[in-house]
C-alpha positions in Angstrom: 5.1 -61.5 139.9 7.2 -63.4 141.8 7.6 -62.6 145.9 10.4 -60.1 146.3 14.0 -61.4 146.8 15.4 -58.5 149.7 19.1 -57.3 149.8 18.7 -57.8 153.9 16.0 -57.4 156.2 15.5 -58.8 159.8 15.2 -62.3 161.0 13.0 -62.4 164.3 12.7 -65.8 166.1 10.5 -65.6 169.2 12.9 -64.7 172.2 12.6 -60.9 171.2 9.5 -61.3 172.3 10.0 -62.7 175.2 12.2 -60.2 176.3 9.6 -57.6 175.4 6.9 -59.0 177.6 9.3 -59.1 181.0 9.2 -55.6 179.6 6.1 -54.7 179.8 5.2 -57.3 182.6 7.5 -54.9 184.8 6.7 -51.6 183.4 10.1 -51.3 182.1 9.0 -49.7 178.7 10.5 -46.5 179.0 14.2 -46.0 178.2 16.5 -48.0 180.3 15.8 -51.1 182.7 16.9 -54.4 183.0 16.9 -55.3 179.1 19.1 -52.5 178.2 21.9 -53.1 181.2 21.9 -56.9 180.1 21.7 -56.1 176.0 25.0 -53.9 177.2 26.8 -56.6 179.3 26.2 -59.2 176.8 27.3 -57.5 173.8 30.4 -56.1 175.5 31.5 -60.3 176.7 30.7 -61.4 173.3 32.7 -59.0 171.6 35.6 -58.8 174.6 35.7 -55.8 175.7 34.8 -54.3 179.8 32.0 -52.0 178.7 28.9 -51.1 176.3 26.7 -48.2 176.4 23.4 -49.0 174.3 22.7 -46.6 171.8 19.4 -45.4 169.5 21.7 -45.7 166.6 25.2 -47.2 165.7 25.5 -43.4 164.1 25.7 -42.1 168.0 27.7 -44.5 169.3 30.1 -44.0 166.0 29.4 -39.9 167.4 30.3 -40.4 171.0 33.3 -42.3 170.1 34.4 -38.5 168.2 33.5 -36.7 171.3 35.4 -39.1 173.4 38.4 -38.9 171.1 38.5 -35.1 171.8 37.7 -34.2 168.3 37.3 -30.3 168.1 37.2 -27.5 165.6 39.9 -28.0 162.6 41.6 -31.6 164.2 41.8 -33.8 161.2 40.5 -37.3 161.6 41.2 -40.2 158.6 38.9 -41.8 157.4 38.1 -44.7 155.1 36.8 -43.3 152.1 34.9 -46.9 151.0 32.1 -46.5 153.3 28.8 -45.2 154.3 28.1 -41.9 155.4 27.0 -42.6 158.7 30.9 -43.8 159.4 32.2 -40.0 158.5 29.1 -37.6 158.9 30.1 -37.9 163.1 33.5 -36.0 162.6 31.2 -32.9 161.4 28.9 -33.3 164.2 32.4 -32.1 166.3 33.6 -29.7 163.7 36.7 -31.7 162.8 37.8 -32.3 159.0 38.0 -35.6 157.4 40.4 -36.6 155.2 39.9 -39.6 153.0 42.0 -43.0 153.0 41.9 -45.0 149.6 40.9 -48.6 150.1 43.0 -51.4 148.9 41.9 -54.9 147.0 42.7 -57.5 149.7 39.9 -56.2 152.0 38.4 -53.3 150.0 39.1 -51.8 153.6 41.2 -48.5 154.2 45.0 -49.4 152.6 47.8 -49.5 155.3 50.2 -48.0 152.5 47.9 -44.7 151.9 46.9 -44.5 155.7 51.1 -43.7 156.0 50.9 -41.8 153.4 48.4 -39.5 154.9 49.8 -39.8 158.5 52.8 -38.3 157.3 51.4 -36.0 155.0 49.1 -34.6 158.5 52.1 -35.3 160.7 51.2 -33.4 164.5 47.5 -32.4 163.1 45.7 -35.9 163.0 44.1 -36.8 166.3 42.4 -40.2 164.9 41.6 -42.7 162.3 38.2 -43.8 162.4 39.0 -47.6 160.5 35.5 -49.6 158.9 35.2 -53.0 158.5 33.5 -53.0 154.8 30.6 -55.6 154.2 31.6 -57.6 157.3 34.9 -58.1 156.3 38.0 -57.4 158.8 40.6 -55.2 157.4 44.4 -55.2 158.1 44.2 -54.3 161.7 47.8 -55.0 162.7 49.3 -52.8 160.0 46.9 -50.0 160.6 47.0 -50.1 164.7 51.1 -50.5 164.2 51.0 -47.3 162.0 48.4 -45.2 164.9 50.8 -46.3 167.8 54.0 -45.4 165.5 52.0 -41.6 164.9 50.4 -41.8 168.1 47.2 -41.6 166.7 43.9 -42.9 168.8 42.0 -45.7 166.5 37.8 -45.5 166.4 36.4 -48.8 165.2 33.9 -48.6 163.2 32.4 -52.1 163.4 28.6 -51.3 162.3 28.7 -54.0 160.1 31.1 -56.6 161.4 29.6 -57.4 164.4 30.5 -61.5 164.8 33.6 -61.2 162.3 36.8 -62.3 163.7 40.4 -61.0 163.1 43.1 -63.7 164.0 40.3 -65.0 166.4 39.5 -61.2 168.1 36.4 -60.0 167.2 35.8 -57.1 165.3 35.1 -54.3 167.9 37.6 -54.9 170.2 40.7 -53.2 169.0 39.8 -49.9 168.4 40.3 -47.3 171.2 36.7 -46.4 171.3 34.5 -48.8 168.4 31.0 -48.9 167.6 28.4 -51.4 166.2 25.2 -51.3 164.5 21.7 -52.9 165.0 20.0 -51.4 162.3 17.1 -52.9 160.8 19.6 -54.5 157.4 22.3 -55.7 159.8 23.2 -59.1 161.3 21.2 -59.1 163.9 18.9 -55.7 164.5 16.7 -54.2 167.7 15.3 -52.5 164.9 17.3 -49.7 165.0 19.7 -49.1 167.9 23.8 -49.3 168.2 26.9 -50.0 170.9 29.7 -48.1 171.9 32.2 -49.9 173.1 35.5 -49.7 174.9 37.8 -51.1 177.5 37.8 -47.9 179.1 35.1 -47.8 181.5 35.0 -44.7 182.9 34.5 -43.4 179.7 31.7 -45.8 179.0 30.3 -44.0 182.5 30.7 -40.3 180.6 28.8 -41.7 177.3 25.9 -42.8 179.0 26.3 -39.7 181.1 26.2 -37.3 177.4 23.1 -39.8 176.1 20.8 -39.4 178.6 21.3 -35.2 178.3 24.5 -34.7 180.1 22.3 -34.3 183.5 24.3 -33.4 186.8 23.7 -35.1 190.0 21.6 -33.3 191.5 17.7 -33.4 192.7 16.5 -30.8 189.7 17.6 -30.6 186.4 20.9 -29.6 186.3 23.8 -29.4 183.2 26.9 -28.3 182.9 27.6 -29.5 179.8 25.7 -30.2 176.6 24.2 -33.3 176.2 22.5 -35.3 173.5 19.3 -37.8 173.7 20.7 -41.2 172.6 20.2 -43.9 174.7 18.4 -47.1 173.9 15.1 -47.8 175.3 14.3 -51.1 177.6 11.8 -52.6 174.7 14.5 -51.7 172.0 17.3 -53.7 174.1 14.7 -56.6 174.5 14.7 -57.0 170.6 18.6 -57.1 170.5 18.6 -59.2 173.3 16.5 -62.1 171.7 18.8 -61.5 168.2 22.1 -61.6 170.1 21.1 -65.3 170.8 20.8 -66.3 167.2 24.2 -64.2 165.6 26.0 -67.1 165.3 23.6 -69.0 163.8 22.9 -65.9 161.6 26.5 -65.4 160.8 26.8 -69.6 159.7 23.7 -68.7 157.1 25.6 -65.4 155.5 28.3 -67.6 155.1 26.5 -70.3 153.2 24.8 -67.7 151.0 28.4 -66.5 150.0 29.9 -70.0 149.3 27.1 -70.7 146.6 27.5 -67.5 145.0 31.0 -68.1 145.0 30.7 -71.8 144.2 28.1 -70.8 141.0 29.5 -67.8 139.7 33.1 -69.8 139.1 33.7 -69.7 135.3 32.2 -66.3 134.9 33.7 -63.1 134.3 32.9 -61.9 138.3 34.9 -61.6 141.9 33.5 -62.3 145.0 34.8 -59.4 147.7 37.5 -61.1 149.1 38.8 -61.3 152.4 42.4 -62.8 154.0 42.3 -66.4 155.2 43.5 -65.5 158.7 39.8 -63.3 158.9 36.8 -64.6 159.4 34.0 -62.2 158.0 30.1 -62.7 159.2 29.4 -62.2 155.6 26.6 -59.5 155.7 26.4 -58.8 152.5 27.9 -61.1 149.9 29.3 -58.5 146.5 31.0 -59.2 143.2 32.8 -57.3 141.3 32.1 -57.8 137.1 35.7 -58.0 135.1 36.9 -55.2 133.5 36.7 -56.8 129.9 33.2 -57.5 130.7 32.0 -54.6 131.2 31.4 -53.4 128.3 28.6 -56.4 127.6 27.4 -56.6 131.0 27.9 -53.6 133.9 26.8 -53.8 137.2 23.6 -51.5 136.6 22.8 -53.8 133.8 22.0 -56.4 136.3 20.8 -53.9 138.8 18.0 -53.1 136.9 17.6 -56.4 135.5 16.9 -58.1 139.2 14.7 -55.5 139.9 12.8 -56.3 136.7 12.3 -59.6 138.4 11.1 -58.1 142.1 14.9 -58.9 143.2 16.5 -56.2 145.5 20.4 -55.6 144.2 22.6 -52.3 145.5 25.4 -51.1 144.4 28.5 -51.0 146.2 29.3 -47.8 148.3 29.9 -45.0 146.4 33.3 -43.4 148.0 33.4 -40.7 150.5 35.5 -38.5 148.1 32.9 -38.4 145.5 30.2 -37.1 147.5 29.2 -33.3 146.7 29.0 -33.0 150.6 32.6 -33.8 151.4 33.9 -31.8 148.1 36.3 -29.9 149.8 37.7 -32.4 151.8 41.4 -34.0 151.3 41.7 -38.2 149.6 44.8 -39.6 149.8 45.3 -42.5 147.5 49.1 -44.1 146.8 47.9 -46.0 143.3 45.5 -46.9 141.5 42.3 -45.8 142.3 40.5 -48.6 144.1 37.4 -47.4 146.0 36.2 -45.5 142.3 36.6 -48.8 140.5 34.3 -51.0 143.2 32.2 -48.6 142.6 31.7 -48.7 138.9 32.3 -52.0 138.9 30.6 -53.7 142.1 26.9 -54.8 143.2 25.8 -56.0 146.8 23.7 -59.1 146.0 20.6 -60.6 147.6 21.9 -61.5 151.0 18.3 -62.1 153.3 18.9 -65.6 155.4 15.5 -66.1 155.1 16.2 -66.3 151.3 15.7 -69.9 150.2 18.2 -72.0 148.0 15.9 -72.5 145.4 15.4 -68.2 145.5 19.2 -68.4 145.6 19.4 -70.3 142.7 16.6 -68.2 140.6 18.9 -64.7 141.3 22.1 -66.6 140.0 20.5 -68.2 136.8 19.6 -64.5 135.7 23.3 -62.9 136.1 24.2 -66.4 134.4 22.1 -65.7 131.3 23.3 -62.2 131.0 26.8 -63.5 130.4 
């Protein structure tokens, strides 16, 4: 058989380890150190904002962006419903109550229209909207961050898998309130596992690094007055990110080109790239299609699913909405038309977006969706 064809796994160049050894050359290996303050300083000037606290996962950082926001027992917090569970699972973690936003087709990001919709439907009750940036694609940030300042409604960014993606020239975790990104092992760049909070607010950067090392008072023994969590990023960790954060743009120019020849090769078929507005510019993690409906009944995204994998070729489909999971069955969606999250769903497929994939490996994965039609 053929050498397997990933969805995404990470690219390592050499300066990670570099990193690693001043690491261990020091007897930094334990958490925090040198790697971890720069990994935070130089993540928070590329995306633009004062201040980064390094996290073991983009999941607590997404967590201590709640617990910043003052999310407490029964305060409603809208979500988009297109997404992982990682994005949403936080607002439990705080005993808050999400309520769904549909997405919309421009973006497949939360719609602005349905994000009013539940604003006022929630009017006094709603104390954020935590706002994800689907597949590395920016979604309609001006509408939605006119709408939280009209409601007076704090914004948590959810940028786990936009980091390098630009919005009218801003990057991509740098509008929200209190944002988050990812550098888990599928992601742009990864320290294997590991996230960022980010904010302009640093004193609140001070009080999440304060709440990840186990909310320990300043005092000589161990002291707390408040409960804390164990979250932050060790020194070897932040080495690994370090040596990636040198390559993101390079790794963001690659995505890109991956998406282009899909695009370019799949014109004339009965498929649609996900699609992004021309003033955004996405870092293209993963590069999707949607299969036309009057298609469908021939050839269905499962169909080629299971077909790729026939070949050793990693396909997934596209997120299955927030709504439809048994977990979050009691929980409110609020959708103003059709329904557009269920219908990525059924009729979407992430496809093979590894930079290390080669053209020619490129090439073999669109031949076989190519003879299906």
């Amino acid at each position: 058989m053929s050498e397997k064809i990933w969805l995404s796994t990470p690219t390592t160049h050499g300066e990670e380890q570099e990193f690693i050894k001043e690491a261990f050359d020091t007897n930094w290996v334990a958490p925090l150190g040198k790697n971890v303050t720069e990994f935070e300083n130089e993540i928070a000037a590329y995306v633009g904002v004062n201040a980064a606290a390094a996290m073991t996962a983009g999941t607590h950082a997404l967590h201590m962006a709640v617990k910043m926001a003052g999310i407490e027992r029964g305060d409603i917090v809208l979500c988009s419903d297109l997404t992982f569970a990682a994005t949403v699972n936080p607002v439990t973690y705080e005993n808050g109550v999400q309520v769904f936003v549909e997405s919309e087709r421009d973006t497949w990001n939360m719609d602005p229209k349905a994000l009013e919709i539940a604003l006022e439907k929630y009017k006094g009750r709603v104390k954020a909207v935590m706002l994800v940036h689907l597949y590395g694609t920016p979604a309609k940030i001006d509408e939605i961050m006119e709408l939280c300042k009209k409601y007076n409604v704090m914004l948590i960014e959810d940028a786990a898998e936009s980091l390098g993606a630009t919005y009218k020239g801003k990057q991509t975790g740098a509008f929200g309130k209190y944002s988050a990104v990812s550098f888990n092992g599928n992601k742009i760049i990864t320290s294997s596992g590991g996230g960022m909070f980010l904010s302009d607010d640093e004193a609140a950067v001070q009080k999440v690094r304060f709440y990840s090392t186990q909310a320990r008072d300043a005092a000589p023994h161990y002291q707390h007055s408040e409960i804390g969590y164990n979250y932050r990023m060790s020194n070897i960790v932040a080495g690994v990110g370090r040596g990636q954060l040198i390559h993101l743009e390079e790794h963001v120019a690659l995505k890109k080109k991956i998406y282009d020849t899909y695009k370019r090769e799949f014109e004339g078929l009965p498929v649609k790239m996900n699609p992004y507005p021309d003033y955004t510019e996405p870092n293209f993690w993963l590069s999707c299609f949607t299969v036309d409906e009057e298609a469908m009944e021939k050839v269905n995204p499962e169909k080629i699913r299971l077909t790729l994998e026939a070949e050793n070729i990693e396909s997934r489909p596209i997120w299955k909405p927030m709504h439809m999971q048994p977990v979050f069955e009691g929980c409110d969606f609020v959708a103003c038309g059709d329904l557009v999250g269920e219908d990525l769903f059924r009729r979407g497929l992430c496809l093979p977006s590894d930079i290390k994939m080669t053209e020619a490996d490129q090439m073999r994965v669109i031949e076989i969706i190519k003879s299906l039609f």
